[in-house]
C-alpha positions as CSV (number, residue, x, y, z in Angstrom):
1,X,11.6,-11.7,8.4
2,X,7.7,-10.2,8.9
3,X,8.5,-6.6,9.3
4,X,5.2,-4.5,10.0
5,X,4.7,-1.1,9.6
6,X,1.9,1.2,11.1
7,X,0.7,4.0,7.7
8,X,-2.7,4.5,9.7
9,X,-1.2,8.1,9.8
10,X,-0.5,8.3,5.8
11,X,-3.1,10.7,4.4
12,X,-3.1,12.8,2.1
13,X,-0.8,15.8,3.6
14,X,2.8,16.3,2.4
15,X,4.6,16.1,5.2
16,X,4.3,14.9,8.9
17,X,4.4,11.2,10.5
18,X,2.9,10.1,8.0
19,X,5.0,11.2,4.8
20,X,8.2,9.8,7.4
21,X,6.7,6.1,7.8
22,X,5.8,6.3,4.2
23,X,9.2,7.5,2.6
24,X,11.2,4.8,5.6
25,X,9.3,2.1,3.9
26,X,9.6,3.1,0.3
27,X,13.6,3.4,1.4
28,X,13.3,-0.2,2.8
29,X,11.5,-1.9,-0.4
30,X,14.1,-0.3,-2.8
31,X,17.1,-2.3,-0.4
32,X,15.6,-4.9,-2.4
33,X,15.8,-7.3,0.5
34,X,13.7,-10.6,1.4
35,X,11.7,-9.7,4.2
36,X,8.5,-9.1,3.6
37,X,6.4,-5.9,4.9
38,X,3.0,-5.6,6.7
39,X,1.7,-2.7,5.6
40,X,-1.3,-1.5,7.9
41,X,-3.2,1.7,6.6
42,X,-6.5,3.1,6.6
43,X,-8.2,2.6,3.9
44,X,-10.4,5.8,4.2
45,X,-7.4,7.9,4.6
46,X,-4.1,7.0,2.2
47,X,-3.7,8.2,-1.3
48,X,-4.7,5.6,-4.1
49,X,-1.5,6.6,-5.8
50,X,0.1,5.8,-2.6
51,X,-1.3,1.8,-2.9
52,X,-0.1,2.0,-6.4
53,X,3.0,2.4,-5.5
54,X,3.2,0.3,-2.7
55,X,1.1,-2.6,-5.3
56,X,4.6,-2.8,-7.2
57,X,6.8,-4.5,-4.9
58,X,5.6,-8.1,-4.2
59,X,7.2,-8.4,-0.8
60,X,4.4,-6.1,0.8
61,X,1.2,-7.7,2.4
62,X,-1.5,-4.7,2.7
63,X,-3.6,-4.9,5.5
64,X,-7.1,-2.5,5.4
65,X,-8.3,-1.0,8.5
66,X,-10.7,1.5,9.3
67,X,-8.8,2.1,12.8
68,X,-8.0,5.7,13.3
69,X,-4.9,6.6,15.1
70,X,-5.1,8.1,18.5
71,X,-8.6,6.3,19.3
72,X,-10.2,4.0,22.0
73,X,-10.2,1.4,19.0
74,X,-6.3,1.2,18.4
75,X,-5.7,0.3,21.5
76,X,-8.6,-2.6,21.1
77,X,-9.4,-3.4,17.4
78,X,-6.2,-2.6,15.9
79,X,-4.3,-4.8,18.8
80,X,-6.7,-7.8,17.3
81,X,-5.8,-7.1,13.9
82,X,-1.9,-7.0,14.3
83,X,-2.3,-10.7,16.5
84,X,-4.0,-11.5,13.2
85,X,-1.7,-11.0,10.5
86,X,2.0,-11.4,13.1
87,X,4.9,-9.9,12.4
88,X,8.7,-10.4,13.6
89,X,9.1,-7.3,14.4
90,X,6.7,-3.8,14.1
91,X,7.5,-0.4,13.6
92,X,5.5,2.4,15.1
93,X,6.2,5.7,13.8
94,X,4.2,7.3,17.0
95,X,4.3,6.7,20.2
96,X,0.7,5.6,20.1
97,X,1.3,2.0,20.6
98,X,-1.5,-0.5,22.1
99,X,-0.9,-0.6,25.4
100,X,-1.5,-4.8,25.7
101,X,0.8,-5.3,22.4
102,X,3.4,-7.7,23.7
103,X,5.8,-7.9,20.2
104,X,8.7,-7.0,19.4
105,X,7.9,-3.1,18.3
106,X,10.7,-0.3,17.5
107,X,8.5,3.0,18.5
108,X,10.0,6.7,16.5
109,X,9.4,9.6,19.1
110,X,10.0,12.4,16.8
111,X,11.1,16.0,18.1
């Protein structure tokens, strides 16, 4: 299974969305299962040691963007970059989903 996960929101802050969508996909990769993850992140925004990291498990696909969250864009040039690399199913960590994304998505709305 394609599993994609949204780490636009990974920067370089400790704790937040962010942190949760990376440390839920750390948790994931050490299950040491064989799907394989499609890591979107912005590639002005996460840590390097973060990509070092996530350069260490062979099952994740990293996929640059320069799409901020919360922006006219990720509801137009990040919807033509997920129908570019597909996934089975994609996780959100938001609820900042493009609108027009017809997948399968599992959406965190956080307290």
């Amino acid at each position: 299974m394609r599993i994609g996960i949204d780490l636009r929101m990974r920067d370089n802050q400790s704790a937040g969305i962010g942190r949760y969508a990376f440390e839920l996909l750390k948790a994931m990769l050490d299950l040491h299962t064989d799907h394989t993850f499609v890591v979107f992140y912005n590639q002005n925004h996460i840590l390097q040691q973060d990509l070092d990291k996530l350069h260490q498990y062979k099952q994740v696909e990293l996929v640059p963007t320069q799409i901020r969250h919360y922006s006219w864009q990720e509801q137009t040039l990040f919807l033509k970059v997920l129908k570019k690399h597909p996934v089975d199913v994609m996780h959100f960590p938001n609820f900042n989903v493009p609108i027009w994304y017809r997948g399968p998505y599992v959406v965190t709305v956080h307290d």
